[in-house]
N, C-alpha and C positions, 0 to 999 in steps of 0.2 A: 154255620153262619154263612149265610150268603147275600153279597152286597151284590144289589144290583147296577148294573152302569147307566148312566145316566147322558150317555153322548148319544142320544136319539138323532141331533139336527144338530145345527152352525146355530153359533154364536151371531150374536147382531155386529160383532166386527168385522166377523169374515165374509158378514153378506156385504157391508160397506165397502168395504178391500175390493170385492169381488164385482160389484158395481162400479168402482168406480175405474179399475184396470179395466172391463167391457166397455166403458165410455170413452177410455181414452183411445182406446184399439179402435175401437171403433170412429173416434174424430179423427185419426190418421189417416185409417181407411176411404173415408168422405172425400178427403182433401185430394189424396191420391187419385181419386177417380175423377173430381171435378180436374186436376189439370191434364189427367189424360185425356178427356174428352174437348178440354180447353186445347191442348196441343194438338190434337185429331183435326179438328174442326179447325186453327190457323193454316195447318197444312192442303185440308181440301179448296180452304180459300187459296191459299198460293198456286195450288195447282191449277185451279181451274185461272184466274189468273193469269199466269204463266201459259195455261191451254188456247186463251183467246188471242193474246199477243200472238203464237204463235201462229195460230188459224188464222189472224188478220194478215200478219203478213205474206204469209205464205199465197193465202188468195189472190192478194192485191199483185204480186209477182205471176202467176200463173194467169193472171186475168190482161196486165197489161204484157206481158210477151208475145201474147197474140197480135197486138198490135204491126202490122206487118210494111207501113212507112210511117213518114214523121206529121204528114198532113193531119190524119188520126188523132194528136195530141188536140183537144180544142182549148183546153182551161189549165191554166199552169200556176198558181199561186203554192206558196209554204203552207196552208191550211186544205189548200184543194188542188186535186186533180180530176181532169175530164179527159177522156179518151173515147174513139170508137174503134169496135171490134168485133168477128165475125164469129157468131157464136150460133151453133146448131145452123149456119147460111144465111143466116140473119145478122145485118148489121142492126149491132148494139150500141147503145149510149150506157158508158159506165160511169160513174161519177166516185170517189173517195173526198170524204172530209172531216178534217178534224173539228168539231164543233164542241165549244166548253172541255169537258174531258170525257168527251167521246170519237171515237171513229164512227164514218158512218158510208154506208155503199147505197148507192140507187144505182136501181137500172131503167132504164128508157126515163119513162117521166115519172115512175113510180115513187112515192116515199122513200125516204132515207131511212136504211135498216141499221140499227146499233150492233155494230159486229164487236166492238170493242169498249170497254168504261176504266175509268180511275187510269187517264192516259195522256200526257202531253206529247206533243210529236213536228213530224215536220215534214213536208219534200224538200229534195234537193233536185237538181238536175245537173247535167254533165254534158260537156259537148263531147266529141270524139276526142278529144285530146287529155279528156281527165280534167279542164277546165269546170269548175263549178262556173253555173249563169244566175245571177241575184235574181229569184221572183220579187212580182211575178213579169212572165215572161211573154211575153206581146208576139204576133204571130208570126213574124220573121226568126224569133231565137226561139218560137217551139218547132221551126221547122230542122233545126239545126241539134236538138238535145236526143243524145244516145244511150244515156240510162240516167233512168229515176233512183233515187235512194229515198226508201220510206226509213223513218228514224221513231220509235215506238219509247217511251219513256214510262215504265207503269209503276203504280204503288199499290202495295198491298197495308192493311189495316195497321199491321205495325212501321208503317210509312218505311218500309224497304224498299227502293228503285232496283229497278228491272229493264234493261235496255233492249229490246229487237229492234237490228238494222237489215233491211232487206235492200238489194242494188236486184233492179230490173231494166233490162234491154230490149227493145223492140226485137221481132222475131229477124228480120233480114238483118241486123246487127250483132246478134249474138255470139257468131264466132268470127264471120268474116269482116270484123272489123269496121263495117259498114260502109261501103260506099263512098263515096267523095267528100 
């Protein structure tokens, strides 16, 4: 006598069990992936972000240090500054301004370039004494101001603020206190 076995294949249970553990493993998996890439992707926004602030002010600082007296200042309001400066032996017209929520740089009479987005901000100015001067500042009290402070405010998508404050001094001010 011999009985044959009859377990060839799965039962229609185990194929159900077994589908539906692979669907679940698998919708974990899905989710998992979409928020690492959700999280990847916030963070390259932050950075870059965070890369322009930085690039803006660091520019605006190495562009107006060159500035080398106070006449140089032409335009001094809270949303803008004008300065001229000798770049490549060429006097330059530089211009920053905050426009909507943007930063923006021209040179000579060229268009204004968006160096910066998603940004409230501000100048200040300073006489030698650490006095702040309320823009904007009419040509008597821009002959008088020894450093600017750009004041950068940014947000990123999940509305995080982000502050870069940059203090820039004309070049013959920088260390000797400047003059009279």
């Amino acid at each position: 006598m011999f009985f044959k076995n009859k377990n060839n294949g799965y039962t229609l249970i185990e194929l159900i069990v077994t589908t539906v553990v692979v669907g679940i493993v698998s919708t974990i998996l899905v989710y998992l992936l979409v928020s690492i890439f959700g999280t990847l992707q916030e963070n390259r926004i932050k950075k870059q972000l965070l890369m322009d602030g930085y690039n803006s002010t660091i520019k605006f600082v190495r562009e107006f240090e060159l500035v080398n007296n106070e006449p140089n200042l032409t335009l001094a309001t809270a949303s803008q500054i004008q300065f001229n400066t000798v770049i490549g032996g060429v006097l330059t017209t530089i211009t920053y301004q905050i426009v909507g929520n943007e930063l923006q740089r021209s040179v000579g009479v060229g268009a204004p370039v968006v160096i910066s987005t998603n940004i409230t901000g501000q100048f200040q100015y300073f006489l030698k004494n650490y006095t702040e001067v309320a823009a904007p500042l009419n040509s008597a009290e821009r002959l008088t101001v020894r450093r600017v402070r750009l004041t950068l405010n940014m947000w990123d998508q999940g509305n995080r603020d982000y502050t870069y404050v940059a203090d820039a001094f004309p070049e013959n001010y920088r260390f000797s206190g400047g003059g009279s």
